[in-house]
N, C-alpha and C positions, 0 to 999 in steps of 0.2 A: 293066904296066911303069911304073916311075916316066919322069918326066918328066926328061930329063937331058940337057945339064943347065940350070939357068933361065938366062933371058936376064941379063948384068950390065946395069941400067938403066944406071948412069956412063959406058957406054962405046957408046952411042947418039946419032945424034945428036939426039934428042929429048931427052936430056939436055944436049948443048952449048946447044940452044936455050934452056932451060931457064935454062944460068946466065948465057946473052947477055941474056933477058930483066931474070933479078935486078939483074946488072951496071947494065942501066939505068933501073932501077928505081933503085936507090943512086946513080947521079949525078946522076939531076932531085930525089932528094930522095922519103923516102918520108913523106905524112905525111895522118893519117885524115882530120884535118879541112879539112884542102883537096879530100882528094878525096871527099868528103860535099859541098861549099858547090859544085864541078864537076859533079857527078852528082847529080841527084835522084830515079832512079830507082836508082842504087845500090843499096839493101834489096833491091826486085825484081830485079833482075839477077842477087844472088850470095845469094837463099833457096831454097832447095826442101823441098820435102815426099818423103818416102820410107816409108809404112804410115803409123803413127801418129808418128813423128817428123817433128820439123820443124829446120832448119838454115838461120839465118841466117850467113852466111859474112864479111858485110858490114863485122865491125870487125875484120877480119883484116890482115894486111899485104898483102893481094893485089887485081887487078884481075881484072874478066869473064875479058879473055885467058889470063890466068895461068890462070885452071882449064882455057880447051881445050888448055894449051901441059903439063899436067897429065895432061889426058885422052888426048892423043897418046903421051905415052910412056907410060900402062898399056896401052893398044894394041900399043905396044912391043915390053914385056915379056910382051905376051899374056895380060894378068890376067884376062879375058874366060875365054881357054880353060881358066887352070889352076882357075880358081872352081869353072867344070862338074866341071874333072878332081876337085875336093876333093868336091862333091857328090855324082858316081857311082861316089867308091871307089877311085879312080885313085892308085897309092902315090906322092905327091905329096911324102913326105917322103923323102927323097932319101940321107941319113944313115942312116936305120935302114929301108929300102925297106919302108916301111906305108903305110895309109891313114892321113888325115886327119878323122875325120867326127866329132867336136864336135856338127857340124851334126846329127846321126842321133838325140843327145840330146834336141836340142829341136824333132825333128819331132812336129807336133801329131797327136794319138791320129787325128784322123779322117779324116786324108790314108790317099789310095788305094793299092794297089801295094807291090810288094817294094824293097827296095834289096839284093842280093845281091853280096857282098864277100868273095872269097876261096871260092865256095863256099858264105857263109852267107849268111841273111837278117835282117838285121843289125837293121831293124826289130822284127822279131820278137823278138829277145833282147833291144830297150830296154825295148818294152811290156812282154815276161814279168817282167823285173828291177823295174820300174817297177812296177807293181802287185804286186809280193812288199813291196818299200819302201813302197807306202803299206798297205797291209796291214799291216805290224808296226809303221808309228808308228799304225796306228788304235790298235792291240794300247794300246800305250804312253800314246797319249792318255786311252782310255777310262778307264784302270786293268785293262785286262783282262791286260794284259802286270806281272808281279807280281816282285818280287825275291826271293830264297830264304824268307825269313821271312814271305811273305806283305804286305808292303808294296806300296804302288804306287810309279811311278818320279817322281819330284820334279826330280832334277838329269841333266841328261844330257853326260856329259863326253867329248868328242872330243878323241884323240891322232891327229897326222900330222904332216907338215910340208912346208912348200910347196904346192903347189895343192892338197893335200890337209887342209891347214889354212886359208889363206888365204881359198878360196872358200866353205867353209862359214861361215868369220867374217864378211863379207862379205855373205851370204843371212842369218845372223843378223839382224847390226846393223840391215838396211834392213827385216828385217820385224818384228823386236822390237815395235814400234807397235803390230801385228794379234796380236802371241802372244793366244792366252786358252785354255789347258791348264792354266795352274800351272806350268808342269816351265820349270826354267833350264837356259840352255845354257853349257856355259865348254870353253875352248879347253886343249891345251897341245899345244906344239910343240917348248920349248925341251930340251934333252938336260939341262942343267941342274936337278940334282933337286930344286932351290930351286923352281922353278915346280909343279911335280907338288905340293909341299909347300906352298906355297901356294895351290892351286886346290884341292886334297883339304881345305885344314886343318879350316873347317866345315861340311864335307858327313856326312852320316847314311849307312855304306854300305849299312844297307839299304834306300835307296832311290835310289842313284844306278846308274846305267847308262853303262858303258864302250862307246864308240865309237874300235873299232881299223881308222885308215884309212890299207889300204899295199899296191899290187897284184901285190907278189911277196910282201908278209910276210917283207921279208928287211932294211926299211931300217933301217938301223944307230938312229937315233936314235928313228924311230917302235917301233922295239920293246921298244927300253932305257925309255923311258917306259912299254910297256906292261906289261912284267915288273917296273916298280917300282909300278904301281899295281895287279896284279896280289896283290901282298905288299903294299899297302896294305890292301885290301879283306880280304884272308884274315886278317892281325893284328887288324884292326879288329873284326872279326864275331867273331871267335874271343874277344878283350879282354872281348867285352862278355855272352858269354855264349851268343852270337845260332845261332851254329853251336861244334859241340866237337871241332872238328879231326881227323876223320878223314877221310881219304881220298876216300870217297866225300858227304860234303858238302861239302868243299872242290871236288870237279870242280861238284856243283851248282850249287854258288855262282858259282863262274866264269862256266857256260854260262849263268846267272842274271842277270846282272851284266854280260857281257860281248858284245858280235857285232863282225861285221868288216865292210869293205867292201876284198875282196881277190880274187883268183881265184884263190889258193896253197890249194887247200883241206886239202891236206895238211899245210900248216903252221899251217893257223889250227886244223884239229883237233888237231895238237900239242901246242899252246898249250893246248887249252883250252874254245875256242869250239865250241859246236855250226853245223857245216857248212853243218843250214839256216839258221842266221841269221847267213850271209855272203851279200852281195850284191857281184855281179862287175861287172866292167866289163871291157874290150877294148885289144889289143892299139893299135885305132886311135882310142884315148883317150889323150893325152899325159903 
């Protein structure tokens, strides 16, 4: 059962506290370096350590107390309980009564135990999915994964939009530094066929690979990009001689060319893609 419904923090009086504090904070005057020359334990008082992170809090606009006057109203609101409730699967989202588990993502391989969610064992389907995904970038990296013509893949182009674009942009940029494959990555998200046209203009199709990412396979702009670069890649190969336009090397090429990260398998085989190389995710993935 979801959690219903959350506490309003504004209407506690850990939050009146809260703004009586601010309030006098604001009339004595809030200001760093006076209360650095007042405190010389300052840094210590307001760092902690948490795994490998570290947080100094110290040039904030706040005092020690302001964090326990902090710490009392997530008590509050019971953030304590709803954290567990988000970790054991508890439909914490309250809108569309799911789970929440993000967290099931980046549970590491060699933790013990089920987490069973609805019925399933939710672990179980990140590993299986997880190791299908790194199995077909091996595919990809080695050059064992090959494009219709016998090419390796060189360019790898991801369509979505929103978290579906964002966060792989994101995991790009920050590891770009460590690439050492060869193979580029480029983004499109915008519905705007000017970006498709310009992130295709000097790619080689026989060598680029389509990443279609949309977990119904139904969103309006992720698809509209993906059926223009769908008809990019089939003109292209066809212009150059590379495939001769029939039917059946046009599906090859596609399923060549293209995979999904969807759970609509009946629309990604629609399309095009072969089924096994869609990779699914969960209802309690946002």
């Amino acid at each position: 059962m979801a959690i219903n419904p959350p506490v309003d923090a504004t209407k506690t009086p850990e939050w009146a506290a809260l703004q009586k504090h601010y309030d006098e904070l604001q009339a004595e005057g809030v200001s760093l370096k006076q209360w650095f020359a007042d405190d010389a334990e300052r840094v210590d008082k307001l760092s902690f350590d948490a795994g490998d992170l570290h947080f100094d809090l110290s040039k904030n606009l706040i005092k020690p107390e302001t964090l326990q006057l902090f710490a009392d109203l997530a008590k509050a609101v019971k953030l304590d309980e709803r954290t567990k409730a988000m970790y054991t699967g508890v439909h914490i989202n309250n809108t569309e009564d799911r789970a929440v588990l993000h967290t099931a993502l980046r549970r590491d391989a060699s933790d013990e135990g089920k987490l069973i969610v609805d019925g399933q064992d939710v672990v179980k389907d990140v590993r299986e999915t997880l190791d299908r995904m790194y199995a077909f970038a091996d595919k990809v990296r080695s050059g064992e994964w090959k494009g219709v013509t016998g090419k390796e893949i060189e360019t790898v182009v991801n369509i979505g939009i929103g978290g579906s674009d964002l966060g792989p942009v994101m995991v790009y940029e920050a590891l770009k530094p460590y690439a050492d494959a060869g193979i580029k990555a480029r983004y499109i998200s915008n519905i705007d066929p000017n970006d498709l046209a310009e992130k295709t203009r000097d790619l080689d199709p026989e060598t680029t690979l389509f990443v279609v990412v949309s977990k119904t396979f139904g969103t309006l702009e992720t698809l509209t990009n993906a059926r223009q670069a769908r008809a990019w890649l089939l003109e292209q190969l066809q212009a150059s001689g590379a495939i001769d336009g029939t039917a059946e090397q046009k599906a090859e090429a596609v399923e060549k060319h293209f995979v999904a990260v969807s759970t609509n398998l009946e629309r990604v085989k629609d399309f095009g893609i072969d089924p096994a190389n869609a990779f699914g995710f969960w209802d309690w993935v946002g």
